[in-house]
N, C-alpha and C positions, 0 to 999 in steps of 0.2 A: 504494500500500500504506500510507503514512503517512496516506492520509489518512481510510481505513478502521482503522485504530488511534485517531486522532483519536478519530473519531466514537466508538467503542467506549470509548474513556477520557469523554465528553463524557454519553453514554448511561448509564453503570455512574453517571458525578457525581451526573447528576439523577432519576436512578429513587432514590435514597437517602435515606429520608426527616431522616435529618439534616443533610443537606448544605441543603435546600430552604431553610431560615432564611436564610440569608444567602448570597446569590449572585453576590455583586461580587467580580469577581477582577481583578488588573491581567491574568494568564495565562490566557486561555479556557479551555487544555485543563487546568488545577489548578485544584482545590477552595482555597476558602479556610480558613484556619485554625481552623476555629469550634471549641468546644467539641465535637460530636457528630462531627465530623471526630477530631480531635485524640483523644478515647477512645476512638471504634471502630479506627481505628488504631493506638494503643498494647495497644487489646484482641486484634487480630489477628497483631501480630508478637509479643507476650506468649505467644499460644497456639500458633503457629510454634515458638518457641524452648522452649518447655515440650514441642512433639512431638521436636526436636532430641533434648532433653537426656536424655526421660524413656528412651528407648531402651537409657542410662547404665544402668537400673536393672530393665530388659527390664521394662516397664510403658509404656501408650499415656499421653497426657495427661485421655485423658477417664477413665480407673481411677485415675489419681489422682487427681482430682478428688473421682470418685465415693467411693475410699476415704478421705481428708480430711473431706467430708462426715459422711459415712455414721460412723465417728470419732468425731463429737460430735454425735451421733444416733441413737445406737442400739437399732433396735427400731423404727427408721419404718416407715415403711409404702411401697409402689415409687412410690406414687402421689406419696406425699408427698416421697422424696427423688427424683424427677425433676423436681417443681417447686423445688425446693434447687438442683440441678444445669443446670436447664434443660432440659433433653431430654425427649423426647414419651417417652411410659409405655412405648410398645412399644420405643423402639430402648434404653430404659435397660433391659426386659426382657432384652431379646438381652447386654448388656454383662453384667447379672447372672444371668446363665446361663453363660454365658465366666467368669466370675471365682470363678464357686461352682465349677466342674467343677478351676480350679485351687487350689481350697482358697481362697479369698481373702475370700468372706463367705457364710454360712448363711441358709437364711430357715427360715422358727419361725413356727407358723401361732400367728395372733391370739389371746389368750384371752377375748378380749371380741366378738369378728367370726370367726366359722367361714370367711368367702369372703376372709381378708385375711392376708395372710403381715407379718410382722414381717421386718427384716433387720437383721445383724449381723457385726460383721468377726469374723475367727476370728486365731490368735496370730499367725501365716503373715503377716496385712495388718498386724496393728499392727507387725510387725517393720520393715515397710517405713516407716512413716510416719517417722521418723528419714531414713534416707536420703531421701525424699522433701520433707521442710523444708528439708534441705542443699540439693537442687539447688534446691528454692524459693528459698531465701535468698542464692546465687549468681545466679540470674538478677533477683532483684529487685534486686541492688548491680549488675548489668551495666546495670539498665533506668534507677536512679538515679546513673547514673556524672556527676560533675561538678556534682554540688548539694549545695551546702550540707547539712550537718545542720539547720539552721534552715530550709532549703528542703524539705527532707525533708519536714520536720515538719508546715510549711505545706500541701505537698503533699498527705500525707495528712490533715488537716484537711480541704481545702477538698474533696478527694474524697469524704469523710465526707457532708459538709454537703448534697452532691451525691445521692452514695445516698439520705438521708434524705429529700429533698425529693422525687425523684421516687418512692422506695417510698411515700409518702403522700400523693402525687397519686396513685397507683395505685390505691391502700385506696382512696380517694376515690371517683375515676374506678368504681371495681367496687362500692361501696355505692350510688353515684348511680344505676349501670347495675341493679342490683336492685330500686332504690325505684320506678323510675320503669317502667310497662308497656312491651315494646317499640313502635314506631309503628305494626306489624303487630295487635298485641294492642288498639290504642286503636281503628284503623280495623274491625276484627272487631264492638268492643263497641259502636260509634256505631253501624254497619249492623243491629246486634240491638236495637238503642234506635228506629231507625227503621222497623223491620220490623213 
């Protein structure tokens, strides 16, 4: 049985594309410490303890997310705050059907797009967002327990730095992928050039 767990810890390591970078471990069956280890695991028990806590305030952690967001956006579009949020269009659909049925945001058809709804918190959600930065800012002093205020600070820094470079390889990454034909589209036009 240990050693059908092994494998299953050893399997989950290397299907992970952040883990691939660096693969030297003293411990086979532990990932090493890398950067993309080290975030998506603080980004996983982050969102654990955000479903713990949010309970506190009879809200999931992805409606508070979505309310947060949606907060300092008001009037987006589903499309546009499921890419804010992460979530594919249809499962943030389903969330914002659940949260308007509990009074929690409106949608307001477009005045500029007949096919596109606007969204909106109503008084109900802003009320929450108070209690909602409390348990935020309790779990963010549980997650920074033991560092400095100078490390703090650092921390969020170099996290910064971090955001900013990969959302800009992304930009990057998605203009390059536009500029350039795909190789399907190159191989189509060479065989009409040959034809």
């Amino acid at each position: 049985m240990a050693v059908v767990r092994e494998d299953h810890y050893r399997l989950a390591y290397y299907n992970c594309a952040y883990y691939i970078a660096d693969m030297q471990s003293e411990d086979p069956h532990l990932p090493d410490p890398s950067l993309g280890f080290l975030l998506g695991d603080a980004a996983r028990l982050m969102r654990r303890r955000f479903e713990q806590k949010s309970r506190d305030i009879d809200m999931t952690s992805a409606q508070m997310r979505i309310i947060a967001r949606l907060s300092r956006n008001e009037g987006i579009s589903q499309v546009g705050l499921a890419t804010l949020v992460d979530l594919e269009p249809m499962t943030l659909c389903r969330h914002i059907d659940r949260m308007a049925s509990a009074g929690l945001v409106v949608r307001k058809q477009d005045p500029y797009d007949r096919r596109a709804k606007q969204l909106f918190t109503t008084a109900k959600a802003r009320e929450l967002i108070h209690p909602m930065r409390v348990l935020a800012d309790e779990i963010f002093a549980e997650a920074q327990q033991g560092l400095s205020e100078e490390a703090r600070r650092q921390l969020l820094d170099s996290l910064g730095v971090v955001v900013k470079n990969l959302s800009d390889a992304e930009t990057a990454g998605s203009a390059s992928e536009t500029a350039a034909p795909r190789r399907r589209d190159r191989i189509d036009a060479s065989q009409e050039t040959t034809a």
